[in-house]
C-alpha positions in Angstrom: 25.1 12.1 4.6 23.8 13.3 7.5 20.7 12.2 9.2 18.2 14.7 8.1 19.5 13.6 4.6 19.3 9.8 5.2 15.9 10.8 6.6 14.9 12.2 3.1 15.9 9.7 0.8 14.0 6.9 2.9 11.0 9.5 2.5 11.7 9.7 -1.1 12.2 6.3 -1.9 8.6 5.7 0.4 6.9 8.1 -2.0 8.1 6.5 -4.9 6.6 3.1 -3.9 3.6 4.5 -3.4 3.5 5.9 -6.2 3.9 2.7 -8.1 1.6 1.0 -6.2 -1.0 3.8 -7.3 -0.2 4.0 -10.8 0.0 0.1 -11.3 -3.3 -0.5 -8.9 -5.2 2.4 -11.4 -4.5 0.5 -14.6 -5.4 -2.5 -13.4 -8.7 -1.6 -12.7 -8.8 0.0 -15.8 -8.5 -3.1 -17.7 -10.5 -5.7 -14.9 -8.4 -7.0 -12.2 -9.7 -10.8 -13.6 -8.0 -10.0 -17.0 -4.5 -11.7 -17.5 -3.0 -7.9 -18.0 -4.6 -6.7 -15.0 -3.8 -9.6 -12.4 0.0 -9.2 -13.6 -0.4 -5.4 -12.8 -2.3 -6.2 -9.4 0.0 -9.0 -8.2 3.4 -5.5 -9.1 1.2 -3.3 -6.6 1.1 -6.0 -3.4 4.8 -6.2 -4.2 5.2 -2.4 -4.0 2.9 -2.3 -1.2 5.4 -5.1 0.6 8.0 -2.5 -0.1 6.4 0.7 1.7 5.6 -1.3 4.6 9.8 -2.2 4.5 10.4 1.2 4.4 8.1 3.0 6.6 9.4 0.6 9.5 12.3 1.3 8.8 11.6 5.0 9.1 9.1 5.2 12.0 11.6 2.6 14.1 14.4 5.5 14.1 11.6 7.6 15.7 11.1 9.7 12.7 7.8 10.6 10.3 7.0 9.2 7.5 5.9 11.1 4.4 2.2 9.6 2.8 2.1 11.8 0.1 3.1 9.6 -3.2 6.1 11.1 -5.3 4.4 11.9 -8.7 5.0 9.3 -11.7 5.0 10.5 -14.9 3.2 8.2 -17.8 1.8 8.6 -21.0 -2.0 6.4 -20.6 -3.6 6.8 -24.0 -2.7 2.5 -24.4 -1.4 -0.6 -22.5 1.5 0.0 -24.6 2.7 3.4 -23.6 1.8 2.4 -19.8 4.1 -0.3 -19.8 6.5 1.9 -21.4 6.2 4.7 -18.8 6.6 1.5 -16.3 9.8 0.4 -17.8 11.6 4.2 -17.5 10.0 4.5 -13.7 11.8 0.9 -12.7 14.8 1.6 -14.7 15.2 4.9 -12.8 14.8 2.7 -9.6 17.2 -0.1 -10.3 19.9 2.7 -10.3 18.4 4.4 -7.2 18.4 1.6 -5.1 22.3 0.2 -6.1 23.6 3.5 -5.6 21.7 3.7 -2.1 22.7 -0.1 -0.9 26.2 0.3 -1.9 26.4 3.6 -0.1 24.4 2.7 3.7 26.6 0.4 5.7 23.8 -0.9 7.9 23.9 -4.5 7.2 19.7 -5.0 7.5 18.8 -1.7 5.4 21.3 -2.5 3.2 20.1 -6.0 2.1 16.3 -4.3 2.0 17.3 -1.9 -0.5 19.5 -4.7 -2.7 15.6 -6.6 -2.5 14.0 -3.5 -3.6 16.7 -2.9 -6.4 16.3 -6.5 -7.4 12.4 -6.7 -7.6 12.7 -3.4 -9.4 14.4 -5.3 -11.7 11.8 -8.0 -12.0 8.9 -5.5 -12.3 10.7 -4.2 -15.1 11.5 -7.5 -17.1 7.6 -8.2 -16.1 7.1 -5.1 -18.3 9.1 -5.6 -20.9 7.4 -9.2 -21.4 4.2 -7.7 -21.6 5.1 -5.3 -24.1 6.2 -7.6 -26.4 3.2 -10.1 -25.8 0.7 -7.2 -26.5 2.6 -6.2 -29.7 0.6 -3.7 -31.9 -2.8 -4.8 -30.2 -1.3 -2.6 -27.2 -1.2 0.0 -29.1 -4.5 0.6 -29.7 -6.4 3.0 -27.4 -7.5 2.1 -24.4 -11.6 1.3 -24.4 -14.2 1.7 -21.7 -17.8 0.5 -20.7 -20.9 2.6 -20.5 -22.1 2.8 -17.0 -25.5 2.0 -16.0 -25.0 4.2 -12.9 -26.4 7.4 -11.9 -24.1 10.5 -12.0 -24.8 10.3 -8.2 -23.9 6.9 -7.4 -20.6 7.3 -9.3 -20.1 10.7 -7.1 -20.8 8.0 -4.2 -18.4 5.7 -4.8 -15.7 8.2 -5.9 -16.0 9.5 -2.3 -15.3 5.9 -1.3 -12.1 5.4 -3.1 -11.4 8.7 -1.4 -11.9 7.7 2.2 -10.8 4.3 1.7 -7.5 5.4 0.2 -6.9 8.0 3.3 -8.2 4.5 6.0 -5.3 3.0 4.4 -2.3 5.7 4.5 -3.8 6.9 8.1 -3.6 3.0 9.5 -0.3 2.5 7.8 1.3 5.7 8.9 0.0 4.8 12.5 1.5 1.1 11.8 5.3 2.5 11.1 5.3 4.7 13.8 3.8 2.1 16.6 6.2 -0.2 15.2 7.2 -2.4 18.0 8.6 -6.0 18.5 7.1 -6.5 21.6 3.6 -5.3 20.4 1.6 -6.4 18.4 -0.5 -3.0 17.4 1.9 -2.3 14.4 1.0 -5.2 12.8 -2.4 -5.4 13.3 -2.7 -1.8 12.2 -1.0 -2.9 8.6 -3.1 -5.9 8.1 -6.5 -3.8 8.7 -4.6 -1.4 5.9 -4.4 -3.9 3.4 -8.3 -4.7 4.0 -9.5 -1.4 3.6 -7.5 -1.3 0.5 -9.4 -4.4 -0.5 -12.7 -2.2 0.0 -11.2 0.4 -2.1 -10.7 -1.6 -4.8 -14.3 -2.7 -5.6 -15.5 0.8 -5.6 -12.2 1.7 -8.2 -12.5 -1.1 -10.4 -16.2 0.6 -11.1 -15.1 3.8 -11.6 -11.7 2.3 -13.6 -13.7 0.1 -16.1 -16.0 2.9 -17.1 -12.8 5.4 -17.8 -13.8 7.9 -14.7 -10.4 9.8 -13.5 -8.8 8.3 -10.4 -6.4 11.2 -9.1 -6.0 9.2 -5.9 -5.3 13.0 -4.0 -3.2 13.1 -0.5 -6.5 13.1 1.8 -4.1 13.9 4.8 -3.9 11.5 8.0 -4.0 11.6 11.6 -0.6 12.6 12.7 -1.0 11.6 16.8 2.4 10.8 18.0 0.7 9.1 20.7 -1.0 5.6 20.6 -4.9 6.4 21.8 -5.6 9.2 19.9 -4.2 7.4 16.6 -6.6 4.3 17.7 -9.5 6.8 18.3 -8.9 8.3 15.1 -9.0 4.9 13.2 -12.2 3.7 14.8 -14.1 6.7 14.2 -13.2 6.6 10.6 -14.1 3.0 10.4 -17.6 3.0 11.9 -18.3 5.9 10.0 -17.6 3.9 6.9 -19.3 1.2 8.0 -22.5 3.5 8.4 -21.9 4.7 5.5 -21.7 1.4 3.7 -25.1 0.2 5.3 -27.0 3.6 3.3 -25.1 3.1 0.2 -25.9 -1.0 0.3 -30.1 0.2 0.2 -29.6 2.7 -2.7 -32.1 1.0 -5.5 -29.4 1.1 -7.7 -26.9 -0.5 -5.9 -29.7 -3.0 -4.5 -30.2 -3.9 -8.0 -26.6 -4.7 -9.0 -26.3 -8.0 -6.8 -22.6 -9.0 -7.5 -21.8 -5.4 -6.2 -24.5 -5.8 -3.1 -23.0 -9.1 -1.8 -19.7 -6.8 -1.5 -21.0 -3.5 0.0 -22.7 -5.9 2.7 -19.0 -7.8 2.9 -17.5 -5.0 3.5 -20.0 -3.9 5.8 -18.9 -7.0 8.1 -15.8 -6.4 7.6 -15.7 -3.4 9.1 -17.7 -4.0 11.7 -14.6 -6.9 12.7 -12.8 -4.2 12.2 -13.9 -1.8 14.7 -13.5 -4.9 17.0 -10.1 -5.6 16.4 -9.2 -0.9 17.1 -11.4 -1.4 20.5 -9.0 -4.4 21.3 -6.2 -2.7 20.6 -7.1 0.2 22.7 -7.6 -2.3 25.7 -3.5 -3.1 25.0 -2.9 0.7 24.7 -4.1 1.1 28.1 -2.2 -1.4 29.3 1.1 1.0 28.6 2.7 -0.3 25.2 5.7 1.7 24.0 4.7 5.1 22.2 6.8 6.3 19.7 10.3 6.7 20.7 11.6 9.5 21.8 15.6 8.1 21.6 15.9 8.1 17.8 18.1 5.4 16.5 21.6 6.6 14.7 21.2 6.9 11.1 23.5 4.1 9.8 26.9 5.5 7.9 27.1 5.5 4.8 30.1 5.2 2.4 31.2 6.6 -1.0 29.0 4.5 -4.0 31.2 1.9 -5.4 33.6 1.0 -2.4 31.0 -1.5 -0.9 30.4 -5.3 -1.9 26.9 -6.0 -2.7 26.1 -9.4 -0.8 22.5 -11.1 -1.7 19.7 -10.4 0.2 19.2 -13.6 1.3 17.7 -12.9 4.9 14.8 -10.7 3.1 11.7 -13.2 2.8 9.4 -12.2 -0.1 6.1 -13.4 0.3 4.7 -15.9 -2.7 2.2 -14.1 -5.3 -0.5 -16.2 -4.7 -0.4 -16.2 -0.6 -2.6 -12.9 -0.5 -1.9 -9.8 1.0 0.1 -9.7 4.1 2.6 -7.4 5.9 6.2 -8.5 4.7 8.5 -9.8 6.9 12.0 -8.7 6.6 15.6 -9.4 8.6 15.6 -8.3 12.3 11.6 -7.9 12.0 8.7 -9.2 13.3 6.2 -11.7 11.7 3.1 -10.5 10.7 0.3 -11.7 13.7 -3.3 -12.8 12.2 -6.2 -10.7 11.5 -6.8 -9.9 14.7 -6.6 -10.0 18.4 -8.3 -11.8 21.3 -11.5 -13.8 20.1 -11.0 -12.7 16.3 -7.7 -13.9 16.2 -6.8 -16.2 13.3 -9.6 -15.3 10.7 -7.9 -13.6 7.2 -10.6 -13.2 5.1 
C-alpha cells in the first residue's frame, strides 16, 4: 500500500464514522434524546465522534487533508426495529474493516487505534442487538411523530440552524486535525468548541426530529485555509454571525412563547459569545508563530499482508467514561484534551 492508498482508507474509514455518528445522532432525536432508546443511541454517537477525532489526527499530523464529507449509510427507517437492524450490518461491516486494517499497518500507535475502533464496533453492535430484542414486536411498529405548534417559517429557521451548526462543527474540526500540534494548544481548543456547537445543533434537531421533518445533514463545505489565521478568522466570523443570529431568532413571538426552548436559544447565545472569546485568544497565540501545518509529511507506516500480524490489546487507548460528557479523546502518543478555553476562560466546561 502505498501512501496515497494509506491516505484513502484513513479518509474512508473517517467518512464512515461520521456517518454513524449522523445516522445514530438523527434517530435519536427522532425518538427524544431523554428516552431510554434515544440516550443509548446518543451516548453510540459521542463514541463515534471520539473516533473521527482519532482519526483525523491521525491524518492531519502526517500533513495530509482530511475528507468531511460522511460516507453514505444505507438503512431502512420506517421502525426502531429496522434501524437497529441497518445498525447491526453497518458495525458488522466495520468489525471486519478494522481487523483487516490493524492486522495489516505495522505502526504500533495506529495499529492499537484501529484494534479500539474494531473492538467498540463490536460493542455498538452487541448494544444493537440488545435493543432489538428488548423492543421485540413493539419495535416494529412505525415510527410516530408529534404535531408541531410551529410556523412553517420557524421550522425553515431552525432547519437553517442545524445547517450552519453542522458545517461550525466539520469547519472547527477539520481546522482541529490539521493544527494538530503537541506543543499547542489550538488543536484542542478548536475540537472542544466543535463538540459545543454540536450541542447547539442538537436542540434545534431534536425539534425538527420529534415532529418527523427530514434531516439530510448535506456537506455544507468548510474553510480549507492551510494556514492558521485565516482558519481562525473563518471560525469567528461564522460564530458571531450565529450568535447574531441567535439574538433575532430568541425575539421571534413564537420562540418567545416556547420558554424551555428560549432559556436555550439565550444559552447558546452566551455560549457563543465565550466562544468568539476563546478564537480571538487563539489568534493572539497564532501571532505569536505556532506551527502551521507541516509541510514534512510523516512516512505512511508499512503495512503487512492481513493475517501475518499478532493482534495485541489496545491497552494504551483511553476511552473516555459515558457519563463524563463530551470531550476530545485522548489516545497513545497524544495530547490531553486542555479545558474550554484559554487565558481568563480557562477551566469552565459547560
Amino acid at each position: 500500500m502505498d501512501r496515497k492508498e494509506f491516505i484513502a482508507m484513513l479518509n474512508q474509514d473517517l467518512a464512515d464514522e461520521h456517518a454513524s455518528v449522523i445516522r445514530y445522532l438523527i434517530h435519536a432525536y427522532q425518538v427524544g434524546e431523554d428516552t431510554p432508546l434515544g440516550e443509548m443511541l446518543l451516548s453510540t454517537a459521542r463514541e463515534e465522534m471520539w473516533h473521527m477525532n482519532w482519526l483525523g489526527d491521525e491524518i492531519g499530523e502526517r500533513g495530509e487533508e482530511p475528507d468531511m464529507v460522511k460516507a453514505d449509510f444505507p438503512y431502512e427507517g420506517s421502525s426502531n426495529a429496522s434501524l437497529l437492524r441497518s445498525y447491526i450490518a453497518w458495525e458488522d461491516n466495520l468489525i471486519d474493516v478494522y481487523e483487516q486494517q490493524a492486522a495489516m499497518v505495522e505502526d504500533r500507535e495506529l495499529k492499537r487505534i484501529l484494534q479500539q475502533l474494531g473492538w467498540e464496533s463490536i460493542t455498538h453492535r452487541r448494544r444493537f442487538q440488545a435493543w432489538l430484542d428488548k423492543l421485540g414486536p413493539e419495535g416494529e411498529k412505525p415510527l410516530e411523530f408529534e404535531e408541531t405548534d410551529f410556523s412553517a417559517g420557524v421550522m425553515r429557521r431552525f432547519h437553517h440552524e442545524v445547517d450552519t451548526h453542522y458545517k461550525l462543527v466539520l469547519q472547527h474540526l477539520r481546522h482541529a486535525f490539521i493544527f494538530e500540534d503537541p506543543a499547542c494548544p489550538i488543536g484542542s481548543e478548536l475540537e472542544l468548541s466543535a463538540f459545543r456547537h454540536m450541542k447547539h445543533m442538537s436542540h434545534f434537531a431534536e425539534e425538527l426530529g420529534e415532529y418527523g421533518e427530514p434531516l439530510p445533514f448535506e456537506y455544507p463545505g468548510v474553510d480549507t485555509s492551510r494556514s492558521l489565521t485565516p482558519a481562525l478568522l473563518a471560525d469567528l466570523e461564522m460564530t458571531e454571525d450565529t450568535r447574531d443570529r441567535l439574538i433575532a431568532l430568541g425575539q421571534n413571538p413564537e420562540v418567545a412563547a416556547n420558554e424551555d426552548l428560549k432559556i436555550e436559544i439565550d444559552t447558546m447565545v452566551t455560549r457563543n459569545g465565550l466562544l468568539s472569546t476563546v478564537l480571538h485568544e487563539l489568534m493572539e497565540i497564532a501571532e505569536e508563530g505556532p506551527p502551521e501545518v507541516r509541510t514534512e509529511s510523516l512516512p505512511a507506516p508499512e503495512v503487512t499482508t492481513p493475517g501475518t500480524t499478532e493482534v495485541e490489546p489496545p491497552s494504551s487507548i483511553t476511552v473516555k467514561p459515558e457519563n463524563s460528557g463530551i470531550q476530545a479523546p485522548k489516545a497513545e502518543g497524544k495530547r490531553p484534551p486542555r479545558g474550554f478555553t484559554v487565558g481568563s476562560l480557562k477551566g469552565s466546561q459547560d
